[in-house]
N, C-alpha and C positions, 0 to 999 in steps of 0.2 A: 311623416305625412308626405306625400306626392302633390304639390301646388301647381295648378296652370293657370299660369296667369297671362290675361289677354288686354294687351291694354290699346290697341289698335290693333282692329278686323279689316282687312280690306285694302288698307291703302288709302292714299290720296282722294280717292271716289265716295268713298263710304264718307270717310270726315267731314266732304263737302256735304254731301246728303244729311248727314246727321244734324249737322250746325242748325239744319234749318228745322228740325222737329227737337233736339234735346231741351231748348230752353223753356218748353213749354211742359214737359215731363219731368215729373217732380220722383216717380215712383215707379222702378222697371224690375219690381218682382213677379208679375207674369211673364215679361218675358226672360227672363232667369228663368222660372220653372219650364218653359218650353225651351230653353238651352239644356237644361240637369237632364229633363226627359231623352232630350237627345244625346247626352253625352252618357247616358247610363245603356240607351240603345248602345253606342257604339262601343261601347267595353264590355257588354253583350256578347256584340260579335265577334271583339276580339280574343276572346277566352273562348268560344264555341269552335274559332278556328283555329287557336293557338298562334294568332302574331295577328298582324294590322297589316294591310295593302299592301295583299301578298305575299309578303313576306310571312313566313315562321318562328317562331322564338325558337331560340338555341335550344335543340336537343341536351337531355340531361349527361350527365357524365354515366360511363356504362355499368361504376360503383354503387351511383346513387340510384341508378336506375333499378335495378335488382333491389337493392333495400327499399326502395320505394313499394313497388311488385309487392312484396313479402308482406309488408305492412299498411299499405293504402292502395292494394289492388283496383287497376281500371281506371285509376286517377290520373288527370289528363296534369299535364303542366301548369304549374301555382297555382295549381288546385289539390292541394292535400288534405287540409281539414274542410276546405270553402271559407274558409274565414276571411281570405284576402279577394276572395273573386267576390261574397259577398257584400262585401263593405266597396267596391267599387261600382258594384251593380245595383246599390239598394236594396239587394235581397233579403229578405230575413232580418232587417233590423229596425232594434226598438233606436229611439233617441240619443240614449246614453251608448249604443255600441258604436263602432268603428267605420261607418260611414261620414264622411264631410260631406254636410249640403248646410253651408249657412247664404242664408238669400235675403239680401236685407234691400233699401228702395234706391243704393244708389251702386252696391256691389253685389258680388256672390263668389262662394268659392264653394267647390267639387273635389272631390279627391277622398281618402283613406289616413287613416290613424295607426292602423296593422303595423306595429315597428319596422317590419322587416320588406316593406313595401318600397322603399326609397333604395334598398340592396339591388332589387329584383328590378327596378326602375332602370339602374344607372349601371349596374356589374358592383360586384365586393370578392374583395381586394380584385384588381384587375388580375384575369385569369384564372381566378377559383371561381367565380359566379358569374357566369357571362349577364349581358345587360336581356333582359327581356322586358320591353317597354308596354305596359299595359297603357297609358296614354302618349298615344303618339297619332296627334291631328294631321291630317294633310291639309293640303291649302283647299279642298275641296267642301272638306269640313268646317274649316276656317270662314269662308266664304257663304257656308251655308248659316252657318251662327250672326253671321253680319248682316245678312239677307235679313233672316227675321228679327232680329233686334230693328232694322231702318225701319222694314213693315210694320212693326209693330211702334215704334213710336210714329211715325209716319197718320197709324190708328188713333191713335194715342192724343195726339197735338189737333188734328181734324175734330176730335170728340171736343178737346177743349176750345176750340177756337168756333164751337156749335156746329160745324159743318155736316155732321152723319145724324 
């Protein structure tokens, strides 16, 4: 399984800000599911374009590439059955298959089951499988998930304190 885990967003700024709405928020599964939503956008994209901010994943080796061809014609990279681009994208799946989305009131976690996801993540053995990182955040990103997490308890603490 591919884990990210986020345990400070932001920096110094955010935690200030947060102090002052989290004790009032008891339950941040909405905003979990407007994180998953984005986070399944952005492994989206990164499989449409084949790498993450700009960059490209490593081209295949020119072996496997030809057996590929032969046998999963037109198939773009860690995309051979869709079983692994699904389960990172939410695609196509019931409960019991190979997407992680557990969202509960005070965590969440996002990521894949696929065995062979964590290869394709990091490289295996170094120099047979180069790394092709399906999740790989930028601080752009990063910042955008702390953004709506503050906003949203920010919402959140205002409802209970009656103010909206």
């Amino acid at each position: 399984m591919v884990v990210l885990e986020v345990e400070t967003i932001g920096g110094d700024t955010f935690v200030r800000g947060m102090n002052r709405y989290a004790e009032d928020v008891t339950d941040w599964r909405p905003a979990f599911e407007d994180i998953y939503t984005n986070f399944t956008n952005i492994q989206k994209g990164g499989f449409r374009r084949q790498g993450h901010h700009g960059s490209k994943w490593a081209d295949l080796s020119p072996r496997y590439k030809r057996w590929k061809e032969m046998h999963y014609p037109g198939r773009p990279i860690l995309t051979r059955t869709g079983r692994m681009r699904d389960s990172m994208t939410g695609r196509n799946q019931a409960a019991s298959q190979d997407t992680v989305k557990r969202v509960e009131k005070l965590a969440a976690e996002f990521g894949t089951q696929v065995p062979y996801a964590y290869a394709h993540q990091h490289g295996y053995p170094p120099g047979n499988l180069p790394a092709r990182p399906m999740v790989d955040l930028n601080e752009d990103q990063r910042r955008k998930w702390a953004k709506l997490i503050q906003e949203w308890a920010w919402r959140e603490a205002n409802k209970a304190m009656g103010l909206t």
